[in-house]
gemmi code that builds the backbone of each chain (N, CA, C; Angstrom):
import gemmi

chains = {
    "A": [
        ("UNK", (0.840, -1.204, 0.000), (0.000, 0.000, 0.000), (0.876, 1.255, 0.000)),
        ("UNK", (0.601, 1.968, -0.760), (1.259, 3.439, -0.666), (0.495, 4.513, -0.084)),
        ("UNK", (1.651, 5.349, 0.112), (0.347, 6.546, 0.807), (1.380, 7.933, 0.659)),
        ("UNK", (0.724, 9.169, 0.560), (1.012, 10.623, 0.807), (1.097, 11.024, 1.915)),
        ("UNK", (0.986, 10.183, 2.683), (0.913, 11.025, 4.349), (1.812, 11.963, 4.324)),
        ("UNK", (3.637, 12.048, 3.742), (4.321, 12.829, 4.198), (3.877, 14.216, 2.852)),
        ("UNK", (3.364, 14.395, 1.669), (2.548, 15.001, 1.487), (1.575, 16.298, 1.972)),
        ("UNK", (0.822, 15.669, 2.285), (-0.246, 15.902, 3.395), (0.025, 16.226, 4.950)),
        ("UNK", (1.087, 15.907, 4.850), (1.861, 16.601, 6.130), (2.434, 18.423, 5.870)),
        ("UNK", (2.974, 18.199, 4.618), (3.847, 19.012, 4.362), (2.868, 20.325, 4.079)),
        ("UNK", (1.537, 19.947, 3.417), (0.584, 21.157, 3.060), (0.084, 21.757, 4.386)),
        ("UNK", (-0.055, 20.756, 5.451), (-0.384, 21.338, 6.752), (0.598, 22.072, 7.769)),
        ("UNK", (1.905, 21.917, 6.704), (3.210, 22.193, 7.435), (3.267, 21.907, 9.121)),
        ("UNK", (2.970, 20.365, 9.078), (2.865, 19.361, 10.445), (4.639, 18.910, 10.127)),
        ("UNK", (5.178, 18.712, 11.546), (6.070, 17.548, 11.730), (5.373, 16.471, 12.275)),
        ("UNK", (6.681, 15.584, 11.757), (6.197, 13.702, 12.217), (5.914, 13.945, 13.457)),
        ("UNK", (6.237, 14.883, 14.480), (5.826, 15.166, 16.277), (4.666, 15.507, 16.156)),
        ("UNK", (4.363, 16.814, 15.318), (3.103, 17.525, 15.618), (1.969, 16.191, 15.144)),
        ("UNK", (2.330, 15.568, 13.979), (0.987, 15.241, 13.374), (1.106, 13.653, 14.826)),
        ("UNK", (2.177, 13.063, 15.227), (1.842, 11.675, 16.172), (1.100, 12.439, 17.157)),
        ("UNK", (1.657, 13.500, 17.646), (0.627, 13.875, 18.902), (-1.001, 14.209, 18.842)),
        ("UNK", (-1.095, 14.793, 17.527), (-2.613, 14.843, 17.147), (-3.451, 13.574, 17.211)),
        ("UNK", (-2.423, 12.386, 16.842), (-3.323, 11.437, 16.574), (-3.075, 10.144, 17.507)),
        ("UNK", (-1.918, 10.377, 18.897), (-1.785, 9.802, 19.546), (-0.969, 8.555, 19.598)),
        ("UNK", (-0.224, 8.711, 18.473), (1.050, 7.463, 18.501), (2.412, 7.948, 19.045)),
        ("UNK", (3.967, 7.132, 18.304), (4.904, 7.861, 18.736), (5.101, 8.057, 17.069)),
        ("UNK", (6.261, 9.428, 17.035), (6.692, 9.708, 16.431), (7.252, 8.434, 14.859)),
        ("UNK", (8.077, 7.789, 15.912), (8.883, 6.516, 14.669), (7.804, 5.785, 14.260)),
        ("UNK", (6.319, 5.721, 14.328), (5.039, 5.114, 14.195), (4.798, 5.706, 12.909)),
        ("UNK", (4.816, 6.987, 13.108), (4.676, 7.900, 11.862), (5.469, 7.789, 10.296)),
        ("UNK", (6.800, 7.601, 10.988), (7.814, 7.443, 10.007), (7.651, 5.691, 9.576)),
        ("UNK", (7.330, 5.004, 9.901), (7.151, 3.766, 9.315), (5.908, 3.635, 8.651)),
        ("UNK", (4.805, 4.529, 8.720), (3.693, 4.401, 8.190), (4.047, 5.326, 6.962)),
        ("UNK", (4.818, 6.239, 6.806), (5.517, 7.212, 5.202), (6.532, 6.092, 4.788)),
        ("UNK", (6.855, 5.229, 5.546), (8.012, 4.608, 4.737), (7.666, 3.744, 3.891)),
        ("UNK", (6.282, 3.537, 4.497), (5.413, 2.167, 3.898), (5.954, 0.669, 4.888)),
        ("UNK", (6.761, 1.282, 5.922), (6.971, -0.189, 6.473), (5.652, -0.375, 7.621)),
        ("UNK", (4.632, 0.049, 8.164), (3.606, -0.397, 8.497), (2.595, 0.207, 7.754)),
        ("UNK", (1.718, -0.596, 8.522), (0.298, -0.369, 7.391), (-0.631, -0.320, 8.738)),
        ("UNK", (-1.010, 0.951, 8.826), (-1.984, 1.754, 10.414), (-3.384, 0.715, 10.256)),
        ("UNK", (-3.562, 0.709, 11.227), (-5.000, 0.474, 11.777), (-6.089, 1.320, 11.112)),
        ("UNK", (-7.933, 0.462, 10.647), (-9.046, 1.563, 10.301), (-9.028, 2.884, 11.235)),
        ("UNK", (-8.976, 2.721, 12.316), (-8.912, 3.533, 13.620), (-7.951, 4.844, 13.020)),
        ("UNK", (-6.985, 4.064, 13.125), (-5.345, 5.517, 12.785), (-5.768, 5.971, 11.912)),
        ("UNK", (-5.918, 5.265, 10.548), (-6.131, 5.716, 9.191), (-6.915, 6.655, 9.289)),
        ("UNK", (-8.575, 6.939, 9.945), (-9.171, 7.306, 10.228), (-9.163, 8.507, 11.321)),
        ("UNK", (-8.134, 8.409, 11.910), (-8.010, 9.700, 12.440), (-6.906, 10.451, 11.303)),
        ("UNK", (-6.394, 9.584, 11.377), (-5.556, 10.628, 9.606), (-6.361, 11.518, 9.099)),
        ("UNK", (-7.202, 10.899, 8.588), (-8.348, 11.369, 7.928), (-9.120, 12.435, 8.479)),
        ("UNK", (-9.384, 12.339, 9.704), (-9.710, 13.557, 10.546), (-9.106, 14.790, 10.431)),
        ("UNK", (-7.676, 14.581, 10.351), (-6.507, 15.902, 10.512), (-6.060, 16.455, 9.435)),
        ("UNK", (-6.203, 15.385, 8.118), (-6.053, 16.006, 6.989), (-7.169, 16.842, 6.604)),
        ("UNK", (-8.531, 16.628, 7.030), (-9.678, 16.675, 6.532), (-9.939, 16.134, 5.125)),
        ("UNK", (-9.494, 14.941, 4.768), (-10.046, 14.326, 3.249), (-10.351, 12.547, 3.488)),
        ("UNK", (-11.023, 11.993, 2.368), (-11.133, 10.715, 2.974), (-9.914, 9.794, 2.780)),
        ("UNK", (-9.824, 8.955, 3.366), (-8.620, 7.790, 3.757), (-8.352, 7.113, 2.261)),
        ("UNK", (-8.949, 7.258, 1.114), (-8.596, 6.987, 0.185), (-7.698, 8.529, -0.869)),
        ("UNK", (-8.115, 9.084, -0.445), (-7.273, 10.291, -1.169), (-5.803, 9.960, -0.578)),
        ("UNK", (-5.758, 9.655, 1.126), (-3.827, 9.441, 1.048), (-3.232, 8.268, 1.006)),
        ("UNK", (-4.683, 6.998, 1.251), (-3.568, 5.549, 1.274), (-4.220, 5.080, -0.182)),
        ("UNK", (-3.479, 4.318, -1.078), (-3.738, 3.905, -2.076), (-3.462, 2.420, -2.188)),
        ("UNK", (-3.748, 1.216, -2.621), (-3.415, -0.015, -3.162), (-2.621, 0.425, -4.375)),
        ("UNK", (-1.261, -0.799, -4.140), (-0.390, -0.953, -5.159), (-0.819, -2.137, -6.103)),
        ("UNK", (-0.196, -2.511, -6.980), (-0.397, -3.788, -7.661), (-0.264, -5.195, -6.665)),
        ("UNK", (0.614, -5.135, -5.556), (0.847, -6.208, -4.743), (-0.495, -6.519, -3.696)),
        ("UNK", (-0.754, -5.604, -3.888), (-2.060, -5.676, -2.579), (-3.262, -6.601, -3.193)),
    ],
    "B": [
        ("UNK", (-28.817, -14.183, 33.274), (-28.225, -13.488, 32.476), (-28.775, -14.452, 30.427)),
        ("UNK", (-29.069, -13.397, 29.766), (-28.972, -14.352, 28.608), (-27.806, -14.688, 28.005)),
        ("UNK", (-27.972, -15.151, 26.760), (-26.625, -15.739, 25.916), (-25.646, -14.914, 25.271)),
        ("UNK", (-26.696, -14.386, 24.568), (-25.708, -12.921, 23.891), (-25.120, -12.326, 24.787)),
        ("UNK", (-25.602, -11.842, 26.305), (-24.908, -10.854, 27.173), (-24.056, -11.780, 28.049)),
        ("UNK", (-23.862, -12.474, 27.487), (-22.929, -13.785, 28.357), (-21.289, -14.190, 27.428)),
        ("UNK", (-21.884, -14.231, 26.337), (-21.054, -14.100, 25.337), (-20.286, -12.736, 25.384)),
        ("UNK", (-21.110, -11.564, 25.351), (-20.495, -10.651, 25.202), (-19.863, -9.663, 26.349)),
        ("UNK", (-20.164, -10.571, 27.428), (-19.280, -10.449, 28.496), (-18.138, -11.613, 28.626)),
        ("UNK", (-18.319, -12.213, 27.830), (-16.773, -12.855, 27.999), (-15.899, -12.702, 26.947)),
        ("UNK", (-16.038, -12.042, 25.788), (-15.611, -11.223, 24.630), (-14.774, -9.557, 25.806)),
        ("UNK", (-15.935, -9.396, 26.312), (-15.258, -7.929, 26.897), (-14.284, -9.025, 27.956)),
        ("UNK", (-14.578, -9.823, 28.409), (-13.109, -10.478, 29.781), (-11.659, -10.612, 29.014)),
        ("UNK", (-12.175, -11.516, 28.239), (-10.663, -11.679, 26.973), (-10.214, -10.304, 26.459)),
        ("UNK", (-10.619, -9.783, 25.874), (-10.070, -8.435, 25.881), (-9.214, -7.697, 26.149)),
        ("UNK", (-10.178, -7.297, 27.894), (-9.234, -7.287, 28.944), (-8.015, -7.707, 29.394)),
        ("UNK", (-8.346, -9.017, 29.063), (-6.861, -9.987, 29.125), (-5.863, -9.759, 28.441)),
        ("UNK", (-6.226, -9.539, 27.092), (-5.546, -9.312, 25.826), (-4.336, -7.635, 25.718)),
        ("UNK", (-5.277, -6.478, 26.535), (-5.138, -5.571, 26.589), (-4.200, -5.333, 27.763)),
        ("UNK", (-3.848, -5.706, 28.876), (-3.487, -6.414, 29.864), (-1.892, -5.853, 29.739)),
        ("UNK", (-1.227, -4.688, 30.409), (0.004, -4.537, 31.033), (0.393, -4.018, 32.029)),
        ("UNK", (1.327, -3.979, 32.666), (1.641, -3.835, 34.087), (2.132, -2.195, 33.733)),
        ("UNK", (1.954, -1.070, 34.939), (2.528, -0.128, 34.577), (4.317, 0.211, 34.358)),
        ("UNK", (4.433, 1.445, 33.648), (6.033, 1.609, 33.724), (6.978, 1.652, 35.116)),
        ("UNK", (6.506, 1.782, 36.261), (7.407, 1.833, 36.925), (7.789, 0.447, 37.530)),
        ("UNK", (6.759, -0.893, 36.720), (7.447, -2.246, 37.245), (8.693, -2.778, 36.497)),
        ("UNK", (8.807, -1.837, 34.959), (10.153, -1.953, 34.425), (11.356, -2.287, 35.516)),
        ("UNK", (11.439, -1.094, 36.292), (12.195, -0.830, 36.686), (12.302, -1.815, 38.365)),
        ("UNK", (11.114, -2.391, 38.433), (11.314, -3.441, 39.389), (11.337, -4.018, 38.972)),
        ("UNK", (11.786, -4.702, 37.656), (11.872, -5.783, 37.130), (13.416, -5.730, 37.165)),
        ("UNK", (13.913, -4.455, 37.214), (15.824, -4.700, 36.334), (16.074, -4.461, 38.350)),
        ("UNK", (15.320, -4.177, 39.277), (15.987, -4.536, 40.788), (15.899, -5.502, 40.876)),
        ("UNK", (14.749, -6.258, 40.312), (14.869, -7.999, 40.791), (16.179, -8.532, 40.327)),
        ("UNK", (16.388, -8.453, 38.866), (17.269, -8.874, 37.932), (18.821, -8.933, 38.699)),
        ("UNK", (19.029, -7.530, 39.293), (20.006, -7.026, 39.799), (20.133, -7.818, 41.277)),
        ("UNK", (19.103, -8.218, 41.672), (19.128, -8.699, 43.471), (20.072, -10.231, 43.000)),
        ("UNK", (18.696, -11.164, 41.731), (19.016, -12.214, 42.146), (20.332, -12.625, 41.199)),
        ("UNK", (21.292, -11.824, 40.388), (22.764, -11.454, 40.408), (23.462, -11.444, 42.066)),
        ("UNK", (23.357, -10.501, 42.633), (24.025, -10.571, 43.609), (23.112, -11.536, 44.493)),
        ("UNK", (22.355, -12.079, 44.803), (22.360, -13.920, 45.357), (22.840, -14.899, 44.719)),
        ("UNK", (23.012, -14.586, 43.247), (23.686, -15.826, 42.790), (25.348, -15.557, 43.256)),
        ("UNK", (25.836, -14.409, 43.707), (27.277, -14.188, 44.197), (27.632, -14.798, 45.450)),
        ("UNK", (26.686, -14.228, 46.384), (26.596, -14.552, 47.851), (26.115, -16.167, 47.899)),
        ("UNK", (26.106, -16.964, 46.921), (25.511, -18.334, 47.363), (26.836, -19.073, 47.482)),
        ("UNK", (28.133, -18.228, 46.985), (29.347, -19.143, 47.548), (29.771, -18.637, 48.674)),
        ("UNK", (29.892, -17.635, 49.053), (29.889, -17.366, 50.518), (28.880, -18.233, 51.495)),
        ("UNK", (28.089, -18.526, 51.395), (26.883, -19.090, 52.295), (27.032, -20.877, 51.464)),
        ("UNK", (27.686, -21.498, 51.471), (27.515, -22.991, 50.875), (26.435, -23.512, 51.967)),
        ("UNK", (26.281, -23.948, 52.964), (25.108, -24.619, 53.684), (23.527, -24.084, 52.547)),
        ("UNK", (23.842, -22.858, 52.863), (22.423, -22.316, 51.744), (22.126, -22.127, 50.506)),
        ("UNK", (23.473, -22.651, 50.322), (23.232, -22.780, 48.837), (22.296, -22.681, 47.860)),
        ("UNK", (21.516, -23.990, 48.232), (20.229, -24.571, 47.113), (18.969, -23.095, 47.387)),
        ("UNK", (19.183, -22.846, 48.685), (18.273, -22.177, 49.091), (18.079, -20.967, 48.101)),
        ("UNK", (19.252, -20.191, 48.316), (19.769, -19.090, 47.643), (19.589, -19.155, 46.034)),
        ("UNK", (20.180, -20.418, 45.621), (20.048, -20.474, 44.039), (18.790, -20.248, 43.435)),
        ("UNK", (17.651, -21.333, 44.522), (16.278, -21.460, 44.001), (15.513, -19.891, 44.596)),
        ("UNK", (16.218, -18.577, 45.134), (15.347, -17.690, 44.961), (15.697, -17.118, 44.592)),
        ("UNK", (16.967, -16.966, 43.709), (17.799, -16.269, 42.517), (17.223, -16.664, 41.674)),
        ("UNK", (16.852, -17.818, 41.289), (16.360, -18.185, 39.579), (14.646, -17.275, 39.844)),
        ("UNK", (14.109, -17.841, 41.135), (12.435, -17.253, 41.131), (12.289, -15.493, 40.476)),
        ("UNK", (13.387, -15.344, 41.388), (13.692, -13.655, 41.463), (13.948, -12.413, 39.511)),
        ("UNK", (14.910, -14.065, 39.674), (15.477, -13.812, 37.550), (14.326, -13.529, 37.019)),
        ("UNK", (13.619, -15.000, 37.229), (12.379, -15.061, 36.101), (11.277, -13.782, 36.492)),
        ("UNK", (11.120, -13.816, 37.280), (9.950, -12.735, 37.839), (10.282, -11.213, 37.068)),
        ("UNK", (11.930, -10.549, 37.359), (12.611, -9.656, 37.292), (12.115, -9.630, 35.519)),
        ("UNK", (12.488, -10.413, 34.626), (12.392, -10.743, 33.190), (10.831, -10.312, 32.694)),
        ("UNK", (10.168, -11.001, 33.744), (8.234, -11.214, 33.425), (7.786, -9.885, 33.583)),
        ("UNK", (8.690, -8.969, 34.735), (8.186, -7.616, 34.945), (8.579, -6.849, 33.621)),
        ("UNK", (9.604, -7.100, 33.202), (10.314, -5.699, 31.912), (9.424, -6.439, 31.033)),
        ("UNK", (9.129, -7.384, 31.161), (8.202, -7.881, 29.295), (6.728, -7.224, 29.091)),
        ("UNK", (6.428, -7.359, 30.831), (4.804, -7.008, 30.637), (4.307, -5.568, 30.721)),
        ("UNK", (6.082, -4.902, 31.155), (5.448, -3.344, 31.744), (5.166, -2.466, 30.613)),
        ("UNK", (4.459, -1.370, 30.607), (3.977, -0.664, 29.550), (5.192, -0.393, 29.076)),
        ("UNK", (5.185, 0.589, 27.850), (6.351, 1.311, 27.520), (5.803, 2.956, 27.607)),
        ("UNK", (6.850, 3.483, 27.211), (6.880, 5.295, 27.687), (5.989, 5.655, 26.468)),
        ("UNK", (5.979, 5.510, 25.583), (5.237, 5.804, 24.259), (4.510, 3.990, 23.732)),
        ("UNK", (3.704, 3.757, 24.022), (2.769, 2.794, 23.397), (1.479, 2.767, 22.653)),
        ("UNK", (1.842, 2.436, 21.421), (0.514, 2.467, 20.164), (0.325, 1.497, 19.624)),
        ("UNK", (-0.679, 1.584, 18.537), (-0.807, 0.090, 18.274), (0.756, -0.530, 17.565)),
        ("UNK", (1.488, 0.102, 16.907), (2.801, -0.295, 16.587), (3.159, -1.235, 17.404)),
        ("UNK", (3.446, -0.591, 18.355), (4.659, -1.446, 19.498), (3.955, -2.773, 20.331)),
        ("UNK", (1.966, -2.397, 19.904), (1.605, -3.885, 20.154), (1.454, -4.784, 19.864)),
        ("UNK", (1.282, -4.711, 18.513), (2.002, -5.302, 17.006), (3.280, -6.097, 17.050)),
        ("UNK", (4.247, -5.185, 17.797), (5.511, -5.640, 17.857), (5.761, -6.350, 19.041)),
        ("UNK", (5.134, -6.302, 19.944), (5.203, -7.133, 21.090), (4.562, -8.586, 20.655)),
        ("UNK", (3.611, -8.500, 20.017), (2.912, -9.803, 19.769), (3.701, -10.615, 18.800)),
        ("UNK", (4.554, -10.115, 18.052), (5.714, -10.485, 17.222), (6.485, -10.965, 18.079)),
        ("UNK", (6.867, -10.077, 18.625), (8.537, -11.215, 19.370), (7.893, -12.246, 20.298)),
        ("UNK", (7.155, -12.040, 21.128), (6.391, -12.724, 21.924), (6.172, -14.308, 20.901)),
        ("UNK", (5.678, -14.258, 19.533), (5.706, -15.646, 18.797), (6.854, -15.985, 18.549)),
        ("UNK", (8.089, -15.530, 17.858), (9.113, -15.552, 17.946), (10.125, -16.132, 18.860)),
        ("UNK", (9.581, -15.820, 20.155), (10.597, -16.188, 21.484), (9.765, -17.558, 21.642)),
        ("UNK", (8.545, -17.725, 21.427), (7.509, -19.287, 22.020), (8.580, -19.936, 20.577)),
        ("UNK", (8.658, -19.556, 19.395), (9.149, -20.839, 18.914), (10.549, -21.396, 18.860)),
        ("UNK", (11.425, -19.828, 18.766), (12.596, -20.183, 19.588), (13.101, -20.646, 20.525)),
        ("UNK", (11.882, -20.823, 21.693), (12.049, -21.228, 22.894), (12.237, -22.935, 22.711)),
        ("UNK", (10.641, -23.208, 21.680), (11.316, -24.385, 21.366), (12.311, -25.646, 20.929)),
        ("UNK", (12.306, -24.470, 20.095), (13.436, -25.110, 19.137), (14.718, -25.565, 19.964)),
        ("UNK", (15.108, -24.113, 20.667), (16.047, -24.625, 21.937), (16.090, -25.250, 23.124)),
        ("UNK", (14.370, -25.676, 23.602), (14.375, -26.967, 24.436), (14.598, -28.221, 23.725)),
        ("UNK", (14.100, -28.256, 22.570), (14.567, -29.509, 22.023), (15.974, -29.973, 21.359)),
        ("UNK", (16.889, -28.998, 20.715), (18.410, -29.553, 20.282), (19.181, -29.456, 21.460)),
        ("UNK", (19.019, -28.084, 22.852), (20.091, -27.764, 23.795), (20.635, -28.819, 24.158)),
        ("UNK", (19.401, -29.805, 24.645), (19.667, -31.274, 25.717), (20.861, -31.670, 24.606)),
        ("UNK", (20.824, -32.047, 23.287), (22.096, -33.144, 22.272), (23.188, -32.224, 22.006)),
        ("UNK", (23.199, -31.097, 21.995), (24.295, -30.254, 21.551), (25.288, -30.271, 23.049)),
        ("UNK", (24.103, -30.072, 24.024), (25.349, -30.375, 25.596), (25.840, -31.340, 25.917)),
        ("UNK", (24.632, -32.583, 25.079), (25.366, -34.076, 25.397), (26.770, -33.889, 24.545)),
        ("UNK", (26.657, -33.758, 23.350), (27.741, -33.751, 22.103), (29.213, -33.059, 22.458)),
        ("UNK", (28.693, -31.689, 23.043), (30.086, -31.152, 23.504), (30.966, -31.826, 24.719)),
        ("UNK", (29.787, -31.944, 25.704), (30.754, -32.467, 26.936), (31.210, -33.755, 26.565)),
        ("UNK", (30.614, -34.669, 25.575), (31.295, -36.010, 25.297), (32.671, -36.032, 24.271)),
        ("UNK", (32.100, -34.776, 23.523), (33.382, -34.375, 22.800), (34.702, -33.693, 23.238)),
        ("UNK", (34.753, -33.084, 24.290), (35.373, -32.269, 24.634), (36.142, -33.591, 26.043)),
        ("UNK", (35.569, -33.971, 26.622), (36.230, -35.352, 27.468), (35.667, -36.664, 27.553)),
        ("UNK", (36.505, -37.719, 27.083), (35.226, -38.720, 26.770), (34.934, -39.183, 28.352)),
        ("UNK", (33.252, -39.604, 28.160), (32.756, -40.036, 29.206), (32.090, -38.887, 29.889)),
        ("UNK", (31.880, -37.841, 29.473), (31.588, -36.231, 30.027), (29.994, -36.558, 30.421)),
        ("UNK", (29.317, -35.280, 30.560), (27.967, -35.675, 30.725), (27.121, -36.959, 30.565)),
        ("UNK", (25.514, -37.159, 31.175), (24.940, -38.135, 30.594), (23.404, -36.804, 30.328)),
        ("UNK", (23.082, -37.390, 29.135), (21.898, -36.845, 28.508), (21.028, -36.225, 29.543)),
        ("UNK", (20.827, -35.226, 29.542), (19.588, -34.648, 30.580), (18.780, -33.569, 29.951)),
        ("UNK", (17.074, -33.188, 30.156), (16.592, -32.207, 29.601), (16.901, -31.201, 30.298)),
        ("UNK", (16.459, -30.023, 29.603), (16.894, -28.920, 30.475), (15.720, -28.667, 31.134)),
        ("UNK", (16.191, -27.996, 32.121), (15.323, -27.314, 33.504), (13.963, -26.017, 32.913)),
        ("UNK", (13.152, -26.077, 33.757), (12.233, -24.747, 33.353), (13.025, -23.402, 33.743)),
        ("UNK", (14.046, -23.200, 34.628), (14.195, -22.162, 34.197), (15.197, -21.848, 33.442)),
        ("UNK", (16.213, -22.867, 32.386), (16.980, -22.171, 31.337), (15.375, -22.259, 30.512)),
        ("UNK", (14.610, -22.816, 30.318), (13.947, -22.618, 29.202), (13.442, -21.278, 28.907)),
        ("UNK", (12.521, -21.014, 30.344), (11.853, -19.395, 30.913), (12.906, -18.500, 30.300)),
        ("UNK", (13.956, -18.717, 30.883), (14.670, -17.368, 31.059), (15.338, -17.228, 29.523)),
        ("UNK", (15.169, -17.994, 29.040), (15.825, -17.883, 27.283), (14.715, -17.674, 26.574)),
        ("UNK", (13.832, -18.171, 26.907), (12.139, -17.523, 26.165), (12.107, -15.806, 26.268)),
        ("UNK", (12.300, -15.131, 27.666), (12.401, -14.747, 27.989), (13.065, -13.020, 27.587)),
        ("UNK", (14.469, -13.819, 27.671), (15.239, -12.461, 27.064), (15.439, -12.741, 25.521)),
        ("UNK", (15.221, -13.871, 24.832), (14.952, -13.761, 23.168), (13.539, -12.928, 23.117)),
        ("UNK", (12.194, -12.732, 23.699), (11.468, -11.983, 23.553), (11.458, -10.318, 23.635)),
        ("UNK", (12.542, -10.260, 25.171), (13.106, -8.525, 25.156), (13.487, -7.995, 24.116)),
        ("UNK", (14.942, -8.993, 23.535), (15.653, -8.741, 23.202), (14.870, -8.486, 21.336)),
        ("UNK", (14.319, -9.314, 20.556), (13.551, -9.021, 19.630), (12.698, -7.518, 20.026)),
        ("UNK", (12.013, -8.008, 21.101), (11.196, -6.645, 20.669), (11.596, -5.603, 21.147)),
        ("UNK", (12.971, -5.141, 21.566), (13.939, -4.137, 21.453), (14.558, -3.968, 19.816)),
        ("UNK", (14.862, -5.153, 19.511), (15.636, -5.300, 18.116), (14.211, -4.452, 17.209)),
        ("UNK", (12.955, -4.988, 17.123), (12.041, -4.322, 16.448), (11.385, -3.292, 16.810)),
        ("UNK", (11.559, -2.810, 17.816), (11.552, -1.363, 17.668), (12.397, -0.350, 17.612)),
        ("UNK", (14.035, -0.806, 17.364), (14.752, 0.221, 17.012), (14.520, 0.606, 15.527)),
        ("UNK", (14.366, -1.061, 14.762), (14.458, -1.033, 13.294), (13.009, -0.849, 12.639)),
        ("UNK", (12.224, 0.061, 13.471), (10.475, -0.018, 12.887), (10.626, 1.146, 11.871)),
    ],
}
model = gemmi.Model(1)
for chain_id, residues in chains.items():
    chain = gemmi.Chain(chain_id)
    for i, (resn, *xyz) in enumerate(residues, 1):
        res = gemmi.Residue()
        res.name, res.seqid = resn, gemmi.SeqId(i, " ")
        for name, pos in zip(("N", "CA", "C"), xyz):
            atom = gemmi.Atom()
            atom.name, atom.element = name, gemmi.Element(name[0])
            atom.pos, atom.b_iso = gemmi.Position(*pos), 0.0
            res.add_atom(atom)
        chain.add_residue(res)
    model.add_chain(chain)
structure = gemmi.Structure()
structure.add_model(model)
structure.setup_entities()
């Protein structure tokens, strides 16, 4: 799965701190979810979605592997 | 009580269970235990009459000391790191196995190799097993959360 989170970070001009504390993880949580090395919870995703204000498909996308 | 609310009170018990950690400051009674039953395993040659005594509440003390740092929260915990706990946690159960079952022939093999007539075959004890379950579980889910 791919995603824009760091994107969508950048238009809100959030750091990986500001945006984990909004949404209640740690920081390196953040950075593995832009790296693509985890893949968040409906829950997380969904508060993503909250802070970006857009739906959870505008920043996470399916790749061909998925 | 009916079925559904019976069910779904034992859905909310497991849960619970599931959800289930000790706070952060038993970390840190976990690394005093660790640290005590070190220095009883020192003092058990000074004291030989008490030996056995001493040994068997050094190992209780180990394992306990180990059970506290595994179960205590961490300073920052999300679903990540519970993810990652449930990882090493499988990891250490099958490693654990693997090394109750070759340790016993690899100790027979060396001590017979190394002097003939050395050891005779024995399984190992619950607490090398515990305590190698144990810190292969820390130790992974330290290893996976540096590299997350």
């Amino acid at each position: 799965m791919d995603n824009t989170i760091k994107v969508e970070r950048a238009i809100l001009n959030l750091t990986q701190d500001d945006l984990a504390k909004k949404i209640g993880v740690s920081r390196q949580t953040i950075n593995s979810i832009e790296a693509n090395r985890y893949v968040p919870s409906t829950v997380l995703a969904l508060k993503l979605s909250d802070v970006f204000g857009k739906p959870v498909n505008d920043f996470f996308k399916l790749n061909t592997d998925d | 009580m009916s079925k559904k609310s019976f069910v779904e009170c034992e859905r909310h018990r497991l849960q619970k269970l599931l959800n289930f950690r000790l706070p952060i400051a038993f970390k840190w009674l976990g690394v005093l235990l660790l640290v005590s039953a070190f220095v009883l395993f020192f003092f058990r040659i000074q004291f030989p009459d008490q030996g056995e005594l001493l040994r068997s509440i050094g190992r209780k003390a180990f394992i306990v000391g180990l059970l506290c740092i595994s179960l205590a929260r961490d300073k920052e915990e999300d679903e990540m790191t519970v993810g990652l706990r449930a990882q090493s946690y499988a990891i250490a159960f099958i490693v654990g196995v693997i090394y109750a079952l070759i340790m016993p022939y690899v100790e027979f093999g060396v001590s017979n190799a190394v002097h003939s007539g050395g050891e005779v075959y024995k399984d190992l004890g619950d607490f090398q097993v515990l305590s190698f379950m144990l810190m292969i579980q820390l130790g992974i889910y330290h290893t996976l959360k540096r590299y997350r």
